[in-house]
C-alpha positions, 0 to 999 in steps of 0.5 A: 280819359278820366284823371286821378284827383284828390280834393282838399275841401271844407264843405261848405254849400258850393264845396258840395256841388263842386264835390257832386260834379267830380263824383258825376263825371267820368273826367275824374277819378276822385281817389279821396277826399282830406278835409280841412277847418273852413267854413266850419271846423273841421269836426263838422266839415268832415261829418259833411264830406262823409255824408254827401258821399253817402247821399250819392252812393260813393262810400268807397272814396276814402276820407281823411281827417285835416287840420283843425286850426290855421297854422299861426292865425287863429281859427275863423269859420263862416257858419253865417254864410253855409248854415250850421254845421258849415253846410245847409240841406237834408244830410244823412248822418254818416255810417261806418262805411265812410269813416276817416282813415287812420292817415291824417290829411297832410299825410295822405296827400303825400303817399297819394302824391306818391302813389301816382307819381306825377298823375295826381292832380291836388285840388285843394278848395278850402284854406290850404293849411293841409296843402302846406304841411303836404308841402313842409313832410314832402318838399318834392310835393310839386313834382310829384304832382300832375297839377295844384289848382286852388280854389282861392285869391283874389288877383285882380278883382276886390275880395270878399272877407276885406277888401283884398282878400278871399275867404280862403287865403284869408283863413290861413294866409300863412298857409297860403302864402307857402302854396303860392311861393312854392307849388307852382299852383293854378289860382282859381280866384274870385276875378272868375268866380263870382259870376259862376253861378248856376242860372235861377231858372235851372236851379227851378228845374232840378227836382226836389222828390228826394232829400238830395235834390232838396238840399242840392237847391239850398246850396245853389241858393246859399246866398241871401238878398243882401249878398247878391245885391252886394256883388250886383248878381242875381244868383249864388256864387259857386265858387268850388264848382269852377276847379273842378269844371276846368278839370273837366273841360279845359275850356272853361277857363283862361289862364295867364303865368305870373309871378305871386305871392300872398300877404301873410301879415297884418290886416290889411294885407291878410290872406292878399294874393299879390299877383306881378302883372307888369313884371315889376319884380323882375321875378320869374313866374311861379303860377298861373292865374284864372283871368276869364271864364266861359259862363255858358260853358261852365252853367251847361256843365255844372247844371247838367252834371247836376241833373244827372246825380239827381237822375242816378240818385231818384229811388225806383218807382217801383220800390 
């Protein structure tokens, strides 16, 4: 049975695939897309959703145009590691057929929320500022969802911006702390993340004939050698994939409840995910964490979905 699900993204290499697998698969309806600021301004990470769902034939998901900056911290984009314009690749530049709605994203968050009435599940994969300004219009926004599973933290393992912090949190850490303390989220961090990777060998085997096979091969190789030596694995990280592989097959993923909270100020403990695991507050759970992962079932899933789009996408021989 296939679930509503509204993705918040700032594609972004893995954003792309992360989108790709949701559009593939009939587990999930993809009832729109808000874009946020992230791995490149917001101006080009919206260029980028509308051109995937233009390069997969899926113009009739609405996109709607997000926050452009953090909500205190100034703005960081990581161009240095998706390529310029946030995104590696052969996109077609976006038509009238996907332009952004006239609704801002926090706003379509809300009347989405709404329209489903507690079937929606908020997939949000990129700094969560549009997810907080959701929450500050709508303080109901938790029960009217199905599900928030967040793509971001770093509970138990070291981040990848500082020490404690991943890039997501650590774009707009006060966004994120909002989230954490107050939606009741599933955090899908960098402690199953880094090691979703689609294998170099499968990566060999997708066709690159078209334009999207050749750009969905520079978005599972964004990572450049010093990269992967620095986290000890041999293939890119795809981080988004993992939310929407659990969306997908529950299976994926070991979740546990805990109580959270993220860092907001200061260096050091910008953009932290500070997750209770001995129950030291005294705090009652506010969220659940990703713990573990099932990488197998994960690559099959996200590497055969991907096979598929290419299959549906290949122009007809005789054409």
């Amino acid at each position: 049975m296939s679930r509503p699900v509204l993705i918040d993204t700032d594609p972004g290499c893995d954003d792309a695939v992360a989108l790709l697998l949701a559009l593939e698969h009939a587990a999930c309806e993809v009832v729109g897309l808000t874009t946020v600021h992230g791995n490149a301004p917001v101006d080009d990470t919206t260029r980028n959703a509308r051109a995937i769902l233009e390069a997969v034939d899926r113009t009739d998901v609405p996109v709607s145009r997000g926050a452009d900056r953090p909500l205190l911290v100034d703005l960081e984009t990581s161009e240095h590691v998706h390529g310029e314009g946030g995104i590696r690749g052969e996109l077609p530049g976006p038509s009238s057929a996907t332009e952004p709605v006239d609704v801002n994203a926090a706003q379509f968050i809300v009347e989405q929320a709404r329209a489903h009435d507690g079937d929606l599940t908020l997939a949000p994969i990129g700094p969560l500022t549009n997810v907080a300004l959701a929450h500050a219009m709508e303080p109901d926004l938790p029960d009217l969802l199905d599900e928030l599973v967040v793509m971001g933290g770093a509970a138990f393992a070291s981040g990848n911006v500082t020490p404690l912090a991943e890039a997501n949190f650590h774009t707009d850490p006060h966004a994120a702390r909002r989230v954490v303390r107050d939606c009741r989220p599933t955090v899908v961090g960098l402690d199953v993340t880094t090691r979703a990777a689609v294998p170099p060998e499968r990566v060999e085997g997708l066709s690159r004939d078209t334009a999207l096979g050749r750009s969905l091969h520079e978005w599972l190789t964004y990572y450049d050698g010093e990269r992967l030596e620095r986290y000890g694995i041999d293939a890119a990280a795809i981080h988004d994939a993992v939310v929407v592989a659990w969306l997908v097959d529950e299976g994926v993923l070991e979740t546990r409840s805990y109580p959270m909270d993220v860092g907001a100020d200061g260096d050091l403990a910008r953009g932290a995910l500070v997750v209770d695991e001995n129950g030291v507050t005294g705090e009652e759970a506010n969220g659940t964490v990703a713990v573990d992962a099932d990488y197998e079932r994960y690559r099959e899933l996200v590497a055969g979905s991907l096979e598929g789009v290419l299959e549906r996408t290949e122009p007809d021989a005789s054409d």
